[in-house]
N, C-alpha and C positions, 0 to 999 in steps of 0.2 A: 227426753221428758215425755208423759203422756198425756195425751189433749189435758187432763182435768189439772195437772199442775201447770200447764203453759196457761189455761184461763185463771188460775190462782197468782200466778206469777202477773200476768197481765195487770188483775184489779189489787196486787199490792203496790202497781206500780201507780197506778191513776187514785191511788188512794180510796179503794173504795171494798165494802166489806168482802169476806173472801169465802167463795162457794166451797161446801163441803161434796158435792155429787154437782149434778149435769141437771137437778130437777128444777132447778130454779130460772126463772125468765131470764134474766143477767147472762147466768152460764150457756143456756140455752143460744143467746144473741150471739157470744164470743165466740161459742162451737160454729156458730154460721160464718162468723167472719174468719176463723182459720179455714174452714173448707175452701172459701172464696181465694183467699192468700192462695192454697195450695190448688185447688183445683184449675183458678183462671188466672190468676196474676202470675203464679206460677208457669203456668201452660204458653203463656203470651211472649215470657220473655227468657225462657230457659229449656232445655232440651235433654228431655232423664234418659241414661241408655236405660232405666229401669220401666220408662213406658213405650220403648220401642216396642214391635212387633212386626217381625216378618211372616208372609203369610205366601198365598199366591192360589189364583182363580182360573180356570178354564173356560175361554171364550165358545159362543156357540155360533156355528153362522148364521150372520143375518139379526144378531139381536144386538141391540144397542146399549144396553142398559143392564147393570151390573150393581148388586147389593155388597158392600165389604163389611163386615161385621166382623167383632172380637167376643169370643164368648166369654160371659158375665162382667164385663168393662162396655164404656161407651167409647167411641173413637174421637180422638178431639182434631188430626190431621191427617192426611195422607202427603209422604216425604219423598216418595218414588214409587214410578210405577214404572216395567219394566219388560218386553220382551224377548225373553231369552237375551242373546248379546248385541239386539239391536241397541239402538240410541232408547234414550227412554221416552216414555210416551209422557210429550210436554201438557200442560194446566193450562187451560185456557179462561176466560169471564166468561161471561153466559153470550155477552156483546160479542165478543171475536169467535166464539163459538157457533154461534147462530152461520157468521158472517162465513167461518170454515165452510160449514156443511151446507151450504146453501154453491159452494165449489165443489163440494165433494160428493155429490151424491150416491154412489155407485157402494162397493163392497170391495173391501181390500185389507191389506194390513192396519189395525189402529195406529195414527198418528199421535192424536191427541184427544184429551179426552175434558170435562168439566162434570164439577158436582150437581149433578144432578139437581137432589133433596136429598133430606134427614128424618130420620124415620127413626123414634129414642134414639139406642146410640150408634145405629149404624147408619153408613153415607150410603146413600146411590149417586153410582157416575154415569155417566153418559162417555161412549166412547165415540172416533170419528177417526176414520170412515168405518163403517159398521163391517164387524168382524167376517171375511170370506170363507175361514174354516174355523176348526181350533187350534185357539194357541191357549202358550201357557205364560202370563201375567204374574210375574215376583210382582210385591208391593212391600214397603215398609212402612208400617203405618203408627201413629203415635195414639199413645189410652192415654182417658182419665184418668189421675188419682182416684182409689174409693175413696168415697165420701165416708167421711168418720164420724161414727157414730156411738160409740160408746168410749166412758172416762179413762179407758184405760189402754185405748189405742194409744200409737205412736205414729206420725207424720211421719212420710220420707222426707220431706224439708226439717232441713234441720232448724233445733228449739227457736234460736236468737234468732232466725232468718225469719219463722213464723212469728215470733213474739216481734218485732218488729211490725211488718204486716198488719198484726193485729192491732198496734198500736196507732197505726196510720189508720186505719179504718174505724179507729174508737174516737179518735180526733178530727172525722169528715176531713178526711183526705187536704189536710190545709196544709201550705208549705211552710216547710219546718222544720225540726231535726226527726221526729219521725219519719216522714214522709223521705230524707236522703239519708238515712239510714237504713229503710227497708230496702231501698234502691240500689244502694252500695253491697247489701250485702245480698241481695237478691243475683245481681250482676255475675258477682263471684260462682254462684252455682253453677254456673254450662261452660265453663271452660274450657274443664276438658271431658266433657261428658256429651257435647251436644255435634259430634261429627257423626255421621252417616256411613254406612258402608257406600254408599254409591253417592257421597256429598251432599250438601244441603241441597233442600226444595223448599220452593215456597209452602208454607203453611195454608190449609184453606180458613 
């Protein structure tokens, strides 16, 4: 289905009159509440092979701090990072990070590294112990959905899983049959789609 019949679908379900385009306030609200579905609801609790991204960066010595960008997408996680066939370099909070590098001072292999900031949609990390030479850094990192924008896009979530979604969020999120029905079928999408080549990480 294409955004403009899932927002049609939507308001014949809540009984209310039915947009012919995207130009009207109404349509306009329900386009934001499918993004949301697909962009963050989505993002939080399912794992697309279709917004993986593997990439990989070269360390410079002596610098700490490293920008990961996806060109024309924003990154919404990093899943693995990775030196050649060392162990992978683990995630830390900003707390146990401080607390690392405050042991580590010196210049060596990166251990582990923390999100720096975000800057639109690319993350800066911070790595530790700050790189000795170069190396070469795999990452797999996870995109946004694009935000959809016109009536005749198509979501990668499929129709009933957004039309659901949408319905929980047209009903202020109250518990209900919307709300365990988006859930239910939300669930179903990463089953077998949310493994990693190099196994799950924690999400930032």
């Amino acid at each position: 289905m294409t955004v403009l019949q899932i927002i049609q679908e939507v308001q014949r379900r809540l009984r209310l009159p039915v947009s012919q385009s995207l130009t009207d306030a109404h349509s306009q609200l329900l386009l934001s509440f499918i993004n949301t579905v697909q962009r963050d609801f989505m993002q939080e609790d399912v794992v697309w092979d279709e917004c993986k991204v593997y990439d990989s960066f070269n360390t410079v010595a002596g610098l700490a701090t490293y920008t990961l960008t996806i060109s024309g997408a924003e990154i919404d996680a990093i899943r693995h990072l990775q030196i050649e066939n060392y162990a992978p370099i683990g995630k830390f909070s900003d707390d146990d990070f401080r607390e690392y590098k405050r042991s580590n001072t010196g210049q060596g292999q990166p251990l582990v590294f923390r999100i720096y900031s975000r800057s639109g949609g690319d993350i800066i990390i911070e790595l530790c112990p700050a790189p000795d030479k170069a190396y070469s850094v795999s990452c797999e990192l996870l995109k946004k959905p694009p935000r959809l924008t016109g009536q005749n896009e198509t979501p990668l979530l499929d129709s009933d899983t957004v039309i659901a979604g949408v319905l929980m969020l047209a009903s202020g999120e109250q518990e209900g049959k919307e709300p365990d029905s988006f859930q239910a079928k939300l669930s179903l999408q990463g089953d077998t789609q949310g493994e990693s080549n190099w196994g799950d990480a924690e999400a930032v």
